[in-house]
Residue, then its C-alpha position, 0 to 999 in steps of 0.5 A: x219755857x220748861x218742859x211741861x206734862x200733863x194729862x192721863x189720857x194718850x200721849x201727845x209731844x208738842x214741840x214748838x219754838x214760840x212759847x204762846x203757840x205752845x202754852x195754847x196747844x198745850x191748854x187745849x189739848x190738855x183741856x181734851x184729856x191728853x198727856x201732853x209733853x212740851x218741848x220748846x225745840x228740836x233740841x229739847x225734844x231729842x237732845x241727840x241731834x241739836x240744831x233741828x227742824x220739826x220737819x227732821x224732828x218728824x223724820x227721826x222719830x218715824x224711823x225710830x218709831x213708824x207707827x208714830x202719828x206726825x202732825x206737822x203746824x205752820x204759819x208760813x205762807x210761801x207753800x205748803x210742805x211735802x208730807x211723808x206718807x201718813x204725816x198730816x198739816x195744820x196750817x197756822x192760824x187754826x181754831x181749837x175745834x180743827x185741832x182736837x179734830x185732827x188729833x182725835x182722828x190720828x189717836x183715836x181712828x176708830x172713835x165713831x165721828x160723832x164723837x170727833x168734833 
């Protein structure tokens, strides 16, 4: 799958490996408002250092970039990730409506509640 943008609203990288799971995170939070950017791999997203998780991806670009929101989504069942301080979960499978929640309370911390959901 190419590298897709779309939106005007705040931006949002998507980056993940299975082309469907990037397709609908990226119709629901374009659909939302957001510039989203796709990409299908680590690799894509920062062509410096090939071969990458998201996990290192997240890693690289806080270091780079430390205000940089992180919002971490796996399907993997054997436990949960240990997240950096200010880096957050989304366990796979997920609704639409607890992901817009989450990225709305990352990008948007100060939109008043009602607004969130």
């Amino acid at each position: 799958m190419p590298i897709r943008q779309s939106g005007q609203g705040k931006t949002v990288l998507l980056v993940d490996d299975d082309a469907d799971i990037l397709d609908s995170v990226f119709r629901i939070l374009s659909g939302a408002g957001y510039k989203v950017m796709t990409s299908p791999s680590g690799d894509a997203a920062d062509f410096q250092m090939p071969e990458r998780s998201g996990v290192e991806l997240a890693m690289k670009v806080t270091l780079e970039r430390p205000r940089l929101k992180v919002l971490l989504m796996s399907g993997f069942p054997e436990g949960m990730l240990i997240l950096n301080e200010g880096w957050h979960f989304l366990a796979k499978p997920f609704v639409a409506s607890q992901l817009l929640a989450l990225v709305r309370g990352l990008v948007d911390p100060d939109m008043p509640s009602k607004f969130k959901s």
